[in-house]
C-alpha positions in Angstrom: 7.1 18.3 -75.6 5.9 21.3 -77.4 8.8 21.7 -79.4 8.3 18.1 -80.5 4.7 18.6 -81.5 5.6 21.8 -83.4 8.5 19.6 -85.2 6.6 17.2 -86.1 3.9 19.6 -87.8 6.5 21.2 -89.9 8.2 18.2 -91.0 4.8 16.8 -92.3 3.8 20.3 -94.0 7.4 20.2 -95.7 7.7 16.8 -96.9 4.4 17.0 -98.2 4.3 21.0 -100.2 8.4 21.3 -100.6 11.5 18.8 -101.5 12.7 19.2 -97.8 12.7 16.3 -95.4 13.0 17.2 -91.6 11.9 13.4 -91.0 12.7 10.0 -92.3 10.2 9.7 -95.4 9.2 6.4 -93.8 8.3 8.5 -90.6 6.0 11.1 -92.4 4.4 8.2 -94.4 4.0 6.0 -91.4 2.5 9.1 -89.7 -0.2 9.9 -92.3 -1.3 6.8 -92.7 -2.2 5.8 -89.3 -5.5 6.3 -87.3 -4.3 9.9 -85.7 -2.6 11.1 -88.5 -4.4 13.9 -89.9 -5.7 14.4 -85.9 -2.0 14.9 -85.4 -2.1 17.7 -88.1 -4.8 19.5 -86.9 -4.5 19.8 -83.4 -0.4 19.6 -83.3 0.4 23.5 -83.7 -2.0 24.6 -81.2 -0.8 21.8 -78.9 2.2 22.6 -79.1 2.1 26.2 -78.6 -0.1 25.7 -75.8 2.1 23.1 -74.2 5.0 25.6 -74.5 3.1 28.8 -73.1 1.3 26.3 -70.3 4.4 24.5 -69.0 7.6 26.3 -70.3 6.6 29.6 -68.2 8.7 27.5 -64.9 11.8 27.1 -67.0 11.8 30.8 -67.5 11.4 31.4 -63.8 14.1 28.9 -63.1 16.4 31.0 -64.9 15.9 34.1 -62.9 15.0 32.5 -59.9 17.6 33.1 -56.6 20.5 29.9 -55.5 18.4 29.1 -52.2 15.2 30.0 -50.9 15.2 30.5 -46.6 12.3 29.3 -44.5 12.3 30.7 -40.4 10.0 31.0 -37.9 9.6 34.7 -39.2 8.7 34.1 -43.1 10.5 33.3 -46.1 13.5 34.9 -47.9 13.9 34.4 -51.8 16.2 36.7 -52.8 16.2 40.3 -52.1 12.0 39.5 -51.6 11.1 38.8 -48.0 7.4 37.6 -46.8 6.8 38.0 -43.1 4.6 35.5 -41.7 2.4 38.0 -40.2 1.8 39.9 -43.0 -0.2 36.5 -45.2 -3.7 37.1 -45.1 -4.9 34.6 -48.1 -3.4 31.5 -49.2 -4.3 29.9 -51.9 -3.0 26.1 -53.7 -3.0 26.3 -57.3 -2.5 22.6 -57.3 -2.1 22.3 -61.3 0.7 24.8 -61.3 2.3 23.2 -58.3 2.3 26.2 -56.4 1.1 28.0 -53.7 0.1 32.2 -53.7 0.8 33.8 -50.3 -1.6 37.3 -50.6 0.5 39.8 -47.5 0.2 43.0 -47.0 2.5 44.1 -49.8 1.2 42.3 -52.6 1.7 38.4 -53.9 4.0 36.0 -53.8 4.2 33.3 -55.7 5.8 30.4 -54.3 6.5 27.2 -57.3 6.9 24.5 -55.3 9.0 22.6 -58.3 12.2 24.9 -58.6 12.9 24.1 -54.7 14.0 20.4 -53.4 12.4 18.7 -51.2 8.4 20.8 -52.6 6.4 18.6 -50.2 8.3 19.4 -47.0 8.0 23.3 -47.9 4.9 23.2 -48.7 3.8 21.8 -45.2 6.3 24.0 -44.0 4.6 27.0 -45.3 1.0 25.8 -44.1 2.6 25.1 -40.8 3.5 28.3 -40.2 0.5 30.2 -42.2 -2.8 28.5 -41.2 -2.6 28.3 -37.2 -1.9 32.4 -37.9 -5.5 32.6 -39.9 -6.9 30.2 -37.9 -7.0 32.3 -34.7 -8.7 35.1 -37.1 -11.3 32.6 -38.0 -12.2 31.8 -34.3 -12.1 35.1 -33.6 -14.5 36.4 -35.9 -17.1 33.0 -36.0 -17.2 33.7 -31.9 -18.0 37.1 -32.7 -21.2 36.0 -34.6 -20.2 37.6 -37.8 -19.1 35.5 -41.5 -16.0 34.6 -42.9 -15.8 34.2 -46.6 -14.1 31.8 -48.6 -14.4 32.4 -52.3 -17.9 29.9 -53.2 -18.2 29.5 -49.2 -19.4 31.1 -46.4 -18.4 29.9 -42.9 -20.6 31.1 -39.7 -21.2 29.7 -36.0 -24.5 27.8 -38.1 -22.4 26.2 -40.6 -21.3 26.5 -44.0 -23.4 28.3 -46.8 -22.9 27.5 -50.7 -25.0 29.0 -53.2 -27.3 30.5 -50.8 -28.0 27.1 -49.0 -27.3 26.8 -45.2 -25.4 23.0 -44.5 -25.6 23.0 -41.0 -22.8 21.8 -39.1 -24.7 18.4 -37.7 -25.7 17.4 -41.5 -22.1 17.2 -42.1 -20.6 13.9 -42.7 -17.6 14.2 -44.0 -15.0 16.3 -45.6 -12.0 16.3 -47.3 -9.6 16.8 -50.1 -9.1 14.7 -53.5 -7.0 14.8 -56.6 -8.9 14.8 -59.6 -7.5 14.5 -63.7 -9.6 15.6 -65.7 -8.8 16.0 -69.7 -5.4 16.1 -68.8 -5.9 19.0 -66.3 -4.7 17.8 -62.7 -6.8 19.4 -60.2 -7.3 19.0 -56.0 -11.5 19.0 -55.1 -12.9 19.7 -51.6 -15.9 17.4 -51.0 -18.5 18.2 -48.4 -20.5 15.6 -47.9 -23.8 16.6 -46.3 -27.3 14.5 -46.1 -26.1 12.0 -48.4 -25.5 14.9 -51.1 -21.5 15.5 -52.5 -20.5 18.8 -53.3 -17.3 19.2 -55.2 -15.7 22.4 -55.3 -12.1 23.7 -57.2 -9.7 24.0 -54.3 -7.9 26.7 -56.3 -11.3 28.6 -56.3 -11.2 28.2 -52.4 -9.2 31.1 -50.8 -7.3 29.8 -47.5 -8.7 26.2 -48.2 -6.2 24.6 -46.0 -7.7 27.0 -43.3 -10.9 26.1 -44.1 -10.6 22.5 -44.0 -8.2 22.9 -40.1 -11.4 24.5 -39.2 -13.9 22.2 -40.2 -12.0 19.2 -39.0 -11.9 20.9 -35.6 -15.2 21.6 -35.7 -16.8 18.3 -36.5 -14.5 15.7 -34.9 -15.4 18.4 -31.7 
């Protein structure tokens, strides 16, 4: 799609400052003379360039990326990288790039979801076998009376604080996860609802989110 947008620039910049044609004449003139034309023009390069440094970063990967990727009861195996189970400490969806960042103990690991068959199975696979591990860290330390931070939230034994406001566990009224598109941009929103009062928040901005959201469902339907 990038390459297209390019294209098309150039072919409209040469027909109309040189003698070569990369388009049908009728194209170029059908082109101009529409509503989006001259829009095309202006914001085609960019677009394109963007589209390419956005999107085309998986194909790359691809390339270098290993015949099979293992999943076990122990971690994950891509290639000559392993990622123990017991190592994760943060997980975090990056649900526009369709993949999900597993923080261990010896660095990142960037799992894309789209080079592997089958990307929804894996991905529950993954949670499966990540969040009842943080989970048990969670209970641990919310019994113990202290905090447990997640990115723009704060969870403790009182409830949940976001931007310096307590929401306390019995104003809760509902929580969950939903897609959202916005300009083009597809992005997954946690919504607290709480006295009536939405909060939306950026899942990606939400370390351990799926832990998070286990714990909260727990917690109220408890």
């Amino acid at each position: 799609m990038g390459l297209v947008f390019i294209y098309g620039v150039v072919a409209v910049l040469l027909a109309l400052f040189t003698s070569v044609h990369l388009l049908p004449r009728f194209v170029i003139e059908g082109l101009l003379q529409s509503a989006f034309g001259y829009f095309f023009l202006l914001v085609g390069l960019p677009c394109g360039i963007y589209v390419i440094g956005w999107r085309a970063s998986d194909l790359f990967v691809w390339t270098r990326a290993p015949g099979t990727l293992s999943v076990d009861e122990h971690g994950l195996r891509d290639g000559a990288t392993r990622v123990a189970w017991r190592h994760v400490h943060t997980l975090v969806e990056q649900h526009q790039e369709d993949r999900v960042v597993l923080h261990h103990r010896d660095g990142a690991y960037r799992l894309r979801l789209g080079l592997w068959s089958d990307a929804d199975d894996l991905r529950q696979t993954v949670l499966d076998h990540v969040v009842p591990r943080l989970m048990e860290d969670v209970d641990r330390q919310v019994a113990a009376g202290e905090s447990v931070r997640f990115g723009p939230l704060t969870l403790s034994d009182a409830g949940l604080t976001h931007k310096g406001k307590l929401i306390r566990w019995d104003d809760i009224e509902s929580i969950r996860l939903q897609d959202e598109l916005d300009e083009g941009a597809a992005t997954r929103e946690l919504i607290i609802v709480a006295q009536g009062k939405s909060r939306k928040i950026d899942e990606a901005k939400v370390p351990n989110a799926p832990v998070l959201l286990a714990y909260l469902s727990d917690r109220l339907s408890g």
